[in-house]
C-alpha positions as CSV (number, residue, x, y, z in Angstrom):
1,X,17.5,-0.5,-12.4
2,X,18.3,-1.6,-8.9
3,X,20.8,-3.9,-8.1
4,X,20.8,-7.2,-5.9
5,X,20.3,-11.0,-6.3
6,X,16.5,-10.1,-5.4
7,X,15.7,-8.5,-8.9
8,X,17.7,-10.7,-10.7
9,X,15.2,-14.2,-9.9
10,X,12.7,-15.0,-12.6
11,X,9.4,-13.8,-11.4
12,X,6.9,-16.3,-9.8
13,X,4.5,-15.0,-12.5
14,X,2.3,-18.4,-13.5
15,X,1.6,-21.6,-11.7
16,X,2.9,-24.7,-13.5
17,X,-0.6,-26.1,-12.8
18,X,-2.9,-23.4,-14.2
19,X,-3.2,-22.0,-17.6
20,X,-1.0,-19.6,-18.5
21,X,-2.3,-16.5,-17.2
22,X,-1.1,-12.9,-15.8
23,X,-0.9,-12.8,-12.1
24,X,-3.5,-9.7,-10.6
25,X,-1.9,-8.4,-7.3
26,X,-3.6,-5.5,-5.9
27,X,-1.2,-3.6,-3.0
28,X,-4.1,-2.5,-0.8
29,X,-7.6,-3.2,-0.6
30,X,-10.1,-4.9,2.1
31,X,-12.3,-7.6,2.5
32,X,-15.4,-7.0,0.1
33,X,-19.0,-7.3,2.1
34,X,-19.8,-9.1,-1.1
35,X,-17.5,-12.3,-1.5
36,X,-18.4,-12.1,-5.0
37,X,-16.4,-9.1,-5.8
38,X,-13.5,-11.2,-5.7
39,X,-13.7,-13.1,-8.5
40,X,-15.1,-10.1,-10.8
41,X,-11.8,-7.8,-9.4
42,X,-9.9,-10.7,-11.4
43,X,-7.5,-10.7,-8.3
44,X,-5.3,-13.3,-8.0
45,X,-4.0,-12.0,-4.2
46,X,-3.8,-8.7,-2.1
47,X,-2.8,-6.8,0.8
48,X,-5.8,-6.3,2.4
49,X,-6.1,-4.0,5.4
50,X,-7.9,-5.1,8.3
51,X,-6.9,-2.2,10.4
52,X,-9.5,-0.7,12.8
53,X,-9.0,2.8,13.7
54,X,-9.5,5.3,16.8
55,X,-9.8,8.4,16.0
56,X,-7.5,11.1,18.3
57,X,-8.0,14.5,18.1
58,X,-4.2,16.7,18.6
59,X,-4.3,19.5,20.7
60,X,-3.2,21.7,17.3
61,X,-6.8,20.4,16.0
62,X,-6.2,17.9,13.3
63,X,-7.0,14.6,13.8
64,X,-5.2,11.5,13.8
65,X,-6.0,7.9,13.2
66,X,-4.5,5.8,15.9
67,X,-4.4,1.7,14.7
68,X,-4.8,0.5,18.5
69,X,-3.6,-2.3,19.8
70,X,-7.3,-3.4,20.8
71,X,-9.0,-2.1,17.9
72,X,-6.4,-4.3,15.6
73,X,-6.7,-7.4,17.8
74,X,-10.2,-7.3,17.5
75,X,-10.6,-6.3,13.5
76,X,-7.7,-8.8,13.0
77,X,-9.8,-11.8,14.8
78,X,-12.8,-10.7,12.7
79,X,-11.3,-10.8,9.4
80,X,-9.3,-14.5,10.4
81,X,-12.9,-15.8,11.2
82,X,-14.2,-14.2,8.1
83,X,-11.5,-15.7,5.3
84,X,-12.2,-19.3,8.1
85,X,-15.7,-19.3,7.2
86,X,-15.2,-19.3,3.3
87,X,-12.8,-21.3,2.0
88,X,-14.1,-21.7,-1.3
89,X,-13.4,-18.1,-1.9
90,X,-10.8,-16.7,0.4
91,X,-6.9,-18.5,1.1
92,X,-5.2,-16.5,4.2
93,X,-2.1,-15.6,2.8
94,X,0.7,-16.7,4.9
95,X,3.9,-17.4,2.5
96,X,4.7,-16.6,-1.0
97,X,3.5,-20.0,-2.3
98,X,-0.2,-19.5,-1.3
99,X,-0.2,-17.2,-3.9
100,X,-0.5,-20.2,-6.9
101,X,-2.2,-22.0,-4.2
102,X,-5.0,-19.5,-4.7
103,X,-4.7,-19.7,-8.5
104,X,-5.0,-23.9,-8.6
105,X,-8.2,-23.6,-6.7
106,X,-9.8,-20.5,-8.4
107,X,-9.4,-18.6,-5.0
108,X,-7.9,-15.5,-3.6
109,X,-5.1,-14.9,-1.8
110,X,-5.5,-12.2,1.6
111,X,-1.8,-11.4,2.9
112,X,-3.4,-9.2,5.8
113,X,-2.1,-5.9,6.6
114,X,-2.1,-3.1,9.4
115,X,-1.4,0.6,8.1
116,X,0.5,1.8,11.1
117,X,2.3,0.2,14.1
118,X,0.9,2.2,16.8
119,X,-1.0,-0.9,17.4
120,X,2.3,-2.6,18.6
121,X,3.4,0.4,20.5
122,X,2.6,-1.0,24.3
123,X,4.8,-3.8,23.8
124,X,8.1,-1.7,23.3
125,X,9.7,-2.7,26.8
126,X,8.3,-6.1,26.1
127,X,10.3,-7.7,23.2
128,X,7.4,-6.4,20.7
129,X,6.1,-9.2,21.3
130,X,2.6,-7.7,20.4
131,X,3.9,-8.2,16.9
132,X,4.2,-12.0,17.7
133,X,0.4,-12.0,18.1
134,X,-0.5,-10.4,15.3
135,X,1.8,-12.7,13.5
136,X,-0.2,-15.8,14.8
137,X,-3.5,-14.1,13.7
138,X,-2.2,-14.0,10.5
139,X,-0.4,-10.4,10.0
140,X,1.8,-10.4,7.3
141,X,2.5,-6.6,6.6
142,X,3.1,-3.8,8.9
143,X,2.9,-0.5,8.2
144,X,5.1,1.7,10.2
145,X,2.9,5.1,10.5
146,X,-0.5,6.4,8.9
147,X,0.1,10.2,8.0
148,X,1.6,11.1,11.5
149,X,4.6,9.6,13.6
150,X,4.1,7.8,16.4
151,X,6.9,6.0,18.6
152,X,8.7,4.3,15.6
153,X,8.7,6.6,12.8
154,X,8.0,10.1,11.3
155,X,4.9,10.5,9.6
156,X,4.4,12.1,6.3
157,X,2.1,15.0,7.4
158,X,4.0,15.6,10.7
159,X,4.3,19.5,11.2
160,X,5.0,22.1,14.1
161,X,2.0,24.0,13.3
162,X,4.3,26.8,10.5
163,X,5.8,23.5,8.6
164,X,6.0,20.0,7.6
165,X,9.1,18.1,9.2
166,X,10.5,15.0,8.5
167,X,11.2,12.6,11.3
168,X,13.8,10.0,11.3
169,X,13.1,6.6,12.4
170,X,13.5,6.4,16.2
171,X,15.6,3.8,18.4
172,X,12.5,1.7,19.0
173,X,12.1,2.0,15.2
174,X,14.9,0.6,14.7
175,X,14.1,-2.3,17.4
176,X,10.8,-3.0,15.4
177,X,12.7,-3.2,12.0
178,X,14.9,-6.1,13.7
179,X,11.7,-7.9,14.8
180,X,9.6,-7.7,11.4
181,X,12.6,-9.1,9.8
182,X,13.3,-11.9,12.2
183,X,9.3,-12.2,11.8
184,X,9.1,-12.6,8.6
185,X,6.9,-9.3,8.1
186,X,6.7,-7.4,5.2
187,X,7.8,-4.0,5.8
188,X,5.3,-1.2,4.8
189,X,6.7,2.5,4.8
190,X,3.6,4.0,3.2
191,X,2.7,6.8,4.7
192,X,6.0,7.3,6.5
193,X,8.5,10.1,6.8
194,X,10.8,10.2,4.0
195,X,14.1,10.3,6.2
196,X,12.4,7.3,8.1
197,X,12.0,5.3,4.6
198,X,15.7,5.8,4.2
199,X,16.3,4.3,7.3
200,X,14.5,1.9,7.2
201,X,15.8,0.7,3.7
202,X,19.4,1.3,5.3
203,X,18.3,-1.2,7.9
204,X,16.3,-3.9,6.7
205,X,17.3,-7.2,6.3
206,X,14.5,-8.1,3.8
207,X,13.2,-6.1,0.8
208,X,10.6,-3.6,1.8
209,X,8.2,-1.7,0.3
210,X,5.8,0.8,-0.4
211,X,2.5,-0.7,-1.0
212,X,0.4,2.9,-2.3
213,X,1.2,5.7,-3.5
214,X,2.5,8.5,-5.7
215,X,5.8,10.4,-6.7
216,X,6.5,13.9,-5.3
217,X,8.2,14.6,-9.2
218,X,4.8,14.6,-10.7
219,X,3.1,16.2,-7.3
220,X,4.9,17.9,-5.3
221,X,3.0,17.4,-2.1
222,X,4.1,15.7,1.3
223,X,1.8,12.9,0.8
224,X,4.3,11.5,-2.2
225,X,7.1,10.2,-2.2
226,X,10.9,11.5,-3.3
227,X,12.9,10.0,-5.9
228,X,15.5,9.2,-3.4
229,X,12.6,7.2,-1.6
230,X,11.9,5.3,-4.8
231,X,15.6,3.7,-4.8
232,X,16.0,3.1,-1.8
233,X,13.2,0.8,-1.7
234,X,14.1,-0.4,-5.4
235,X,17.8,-1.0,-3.6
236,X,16.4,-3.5,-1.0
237,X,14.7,-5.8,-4.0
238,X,11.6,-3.7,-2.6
239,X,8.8,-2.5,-5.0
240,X,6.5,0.3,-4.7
241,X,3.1,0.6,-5.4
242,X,0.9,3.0,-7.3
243,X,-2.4,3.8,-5.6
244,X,-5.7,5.4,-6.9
245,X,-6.3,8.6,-5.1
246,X,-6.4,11.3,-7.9
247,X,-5.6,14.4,-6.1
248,X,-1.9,12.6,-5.6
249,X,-1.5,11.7,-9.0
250,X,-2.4,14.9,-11.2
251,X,-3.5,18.6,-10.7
252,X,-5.1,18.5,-14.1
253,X,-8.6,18.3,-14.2
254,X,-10.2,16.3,-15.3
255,X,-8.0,13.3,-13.8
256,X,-7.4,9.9,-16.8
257,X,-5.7,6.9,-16.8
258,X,-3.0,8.3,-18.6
259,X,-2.4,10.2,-15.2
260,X,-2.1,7.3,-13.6
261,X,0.1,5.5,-16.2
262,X,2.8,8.6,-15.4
263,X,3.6,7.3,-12.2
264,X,4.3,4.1,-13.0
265,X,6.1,5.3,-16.3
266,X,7.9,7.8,-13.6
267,X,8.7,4.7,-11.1
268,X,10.3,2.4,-13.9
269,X,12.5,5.2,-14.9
270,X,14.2,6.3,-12.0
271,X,14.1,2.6,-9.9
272,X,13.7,0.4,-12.2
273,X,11.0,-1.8,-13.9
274,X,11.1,-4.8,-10.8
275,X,10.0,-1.9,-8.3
276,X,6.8,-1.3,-10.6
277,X,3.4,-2.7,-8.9
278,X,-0.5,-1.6,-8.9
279,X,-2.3,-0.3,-5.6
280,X,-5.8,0.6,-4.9
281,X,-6.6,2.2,-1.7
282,X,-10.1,1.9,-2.6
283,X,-12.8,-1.6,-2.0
284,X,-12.4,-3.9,-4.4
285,X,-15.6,-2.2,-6.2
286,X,-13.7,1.0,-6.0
287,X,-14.6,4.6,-3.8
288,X,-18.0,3.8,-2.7
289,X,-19.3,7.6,-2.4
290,X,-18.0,8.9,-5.8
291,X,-19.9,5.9,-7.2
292,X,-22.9,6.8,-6.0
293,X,-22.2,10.2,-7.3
294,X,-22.0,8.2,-10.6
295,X,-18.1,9.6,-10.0
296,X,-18.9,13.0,-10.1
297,X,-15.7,14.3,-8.9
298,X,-16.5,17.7,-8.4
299,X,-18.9,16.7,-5.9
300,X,-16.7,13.8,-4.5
301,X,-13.6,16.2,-3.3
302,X,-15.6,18.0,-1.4
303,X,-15.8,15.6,1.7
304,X,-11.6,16.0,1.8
305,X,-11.5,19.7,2.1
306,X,-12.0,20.4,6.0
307,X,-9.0,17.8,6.5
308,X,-7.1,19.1,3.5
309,X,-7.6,23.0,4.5
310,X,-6.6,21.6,8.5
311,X,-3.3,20.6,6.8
312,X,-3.0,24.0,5.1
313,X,-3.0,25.8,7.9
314,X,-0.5,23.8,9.3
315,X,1.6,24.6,5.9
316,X,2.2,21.0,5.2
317,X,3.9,20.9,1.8
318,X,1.2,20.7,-1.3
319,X,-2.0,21.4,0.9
320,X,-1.8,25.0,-0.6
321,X,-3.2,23.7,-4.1
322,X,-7.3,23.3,-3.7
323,X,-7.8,19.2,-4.6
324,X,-10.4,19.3,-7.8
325,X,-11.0,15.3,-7.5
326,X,-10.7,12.1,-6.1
327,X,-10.5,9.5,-8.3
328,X,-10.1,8.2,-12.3
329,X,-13.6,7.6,-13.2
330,X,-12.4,4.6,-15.7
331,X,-10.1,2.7,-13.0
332,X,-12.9,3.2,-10.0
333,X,-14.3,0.5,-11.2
334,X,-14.2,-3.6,-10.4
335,X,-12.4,-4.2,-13.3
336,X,-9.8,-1.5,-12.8
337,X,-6.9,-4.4,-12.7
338,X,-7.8,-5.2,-16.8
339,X,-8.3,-1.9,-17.7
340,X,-4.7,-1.0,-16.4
341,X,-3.2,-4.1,-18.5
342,X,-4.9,-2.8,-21.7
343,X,-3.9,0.5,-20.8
344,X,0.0,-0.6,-20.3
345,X,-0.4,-2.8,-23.5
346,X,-1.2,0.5,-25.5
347,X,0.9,2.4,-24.0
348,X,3.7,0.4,-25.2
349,X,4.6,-2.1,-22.3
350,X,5.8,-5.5,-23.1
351,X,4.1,-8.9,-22.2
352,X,7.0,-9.5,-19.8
353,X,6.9,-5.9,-18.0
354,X,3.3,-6.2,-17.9
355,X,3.8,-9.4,-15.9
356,X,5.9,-7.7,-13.3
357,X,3.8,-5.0,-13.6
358,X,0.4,-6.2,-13.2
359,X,1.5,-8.8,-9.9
360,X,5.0,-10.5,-10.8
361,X,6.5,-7.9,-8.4
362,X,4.5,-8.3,-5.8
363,X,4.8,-12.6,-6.0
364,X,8.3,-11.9,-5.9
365,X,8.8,-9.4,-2.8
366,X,6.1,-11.7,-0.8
367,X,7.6,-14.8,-1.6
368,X,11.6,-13.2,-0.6
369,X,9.7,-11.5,2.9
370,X,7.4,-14.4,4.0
371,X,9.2,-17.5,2.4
């Protein structure tokens, strides 16, 4: 288990007002087109991604994602007006405490997220202080890259066209890590590098985290994430979260929930219990297109394989094993957050882990980040 002061606090797991009752945290979602879906996710809070994306084709012919700095602005302004407009069902998430503000008043928490700083990148000679905007729209995560580096950090699926590499954060990395923390700003290094994860867990001031995922010592592909990763991040009083995107998880076919449960198992072990947390990746309903192919994965994987075989060619690590699905067909569902606490409870996880587990973790690291 990872040592520090940071795992050692009781988690903020109930709030004295409510019923006793495990705290739901999801690690990455979005806003739902229908409201309703967040009272039948059982969600208490979660990061939710209001990221807008250009899409940037390399000269080696793979495509990357760029978060832009306008396309964020403006997605970021449209999801504030959005959580504005329905208070009854929505609480912008701006500290720790909002999260059993949301439980008194039957609402949920949003602690709005950006999965890659690229959309910060214009205002490196400028103090960052493109990050101080977001922060006054209501930005409360950052993540560092998506897939590929940009200014501040290497990118998981970086390559030179024979191999992967693995960047290390850069000097303006380093600058932005010093302004999240003075900020306030959780710390996201999904999707990053693993050398820049280290870094940036050497660096921080605050606990960081990883808020989806998987671990490279069940699949051994670029996309996951190396023991060494997994303490680090337990080492800052950071937590990391699983996520539900099956062709990370297992290379059996077909994919259960006892596939998911190994990487949480898996996490415990090697960083500790208090790292532990639950991710999505998916809308609150779950992968839209695999439900309307009534999660026929077989059919579903198929609309990954021109970007997966891209990757190949590039020899990324793990592209060279064909994906056979996308997701658990039990946990994409609107109920997957109750499914995964029976699942723990059979599996043999106590009340108390399943409280950490299931959002205790993620109270905690929120409340220690944003106060």
């Amino acid at each position: 288990m990872a040592a520090g002061v940071l795992l050692t606090q009781t988690p903020l797991a109930y709030s004295l007002n409510s019923p006793k009752k495990r705290v739901y945290i999801d690690g990455l979602s979005f806003l739902p087109d229908d409201l309703a879906d967040l009272a039948a996710s059982k969600l208490d809070a979660y990061l939710c991604d209001i990221s807008a994306i250009e899409a940037i084709k390399k000269p080696d012919g793979t495509t990357n994602y760029k978060r832009t700095y306008k396309a964020c602005m403006d997605s970021i302004t449209a999801a504030l007006a959005r959580v504005n407009q329905n208070p009854q069902q929505l609480l912008l998430g701006r500290s720790g405490s909002d999260i059993n503000k949301a439980i008194d008043s039957q609402r949920t928490a949003v602690f709005f997220q950006i999965q890659g700083a690229d959309c910060v990148e214009q205002s490196i000679t400028s103090g960052l202080d493109q990050v101080d905007e977001f922060y006054h729209k209501g930005l409360r995560a950052l993540q560092l890259t998506h897939h590929y580096g940009n200014l501040f950090a290497g990118g998981a699926l970086d390559n030179n066209g024979k191999q992967g590499l693995n960047l290390p954060l850069t000097t303006a990395g380093e600058q932005l890590i010093a302004k999240l923390n003075s900020r306030n700003i959780l710390i996201d290094v999904s999707h990053s590098s693993p050398q820049s994860a280290l870094d940036t867990a050497k660096l921080s001031k605050a606990p960081i985290v990883q808020s989806h995922g998987a671990v490279r010592s069940i699949v051994n592909h670029a996309r996951c994430t190396p023991d060494d990763v997994l303490k680090a991040i337990a080492g800052t009083g950071g937590l990391f979260g699983v996520f539900m995107m099956t062709f990370w998880l297992t290379q059996d076919n077909p994919p259960t929930t006892d596939h998911y449960l190994a990487h949480l198992k898996h996490v415990a072990n090697v960083a500790g219990i208090d790292a532990v947390a639950i991710a999505n990746d998916y809308p609150l309903r779950g992968h839209k297109e695999l439900q309307a192919l009534d999660n026929d994965n077989t059919q579903g994987v198929k609309q990954y394989l021109d970007w997966w075989h891209s990757l190949r060619a590039r020899g990324v690590l793990g592209f060279d094993v064909e994906p056979q699905h996308v997701v658990v067909p039990e946990l994409n569902h609107i109920n997957r957050m109750q499914r995964i606490d029976d699942a723990l409870a059979g599996a043999g996880f106590s009340g108390l882990e399943r409280d950490k587990i299931m959002g205790g973790n993620w109270q905690r690291v929120l409340t220690a980040v944003l106060g």
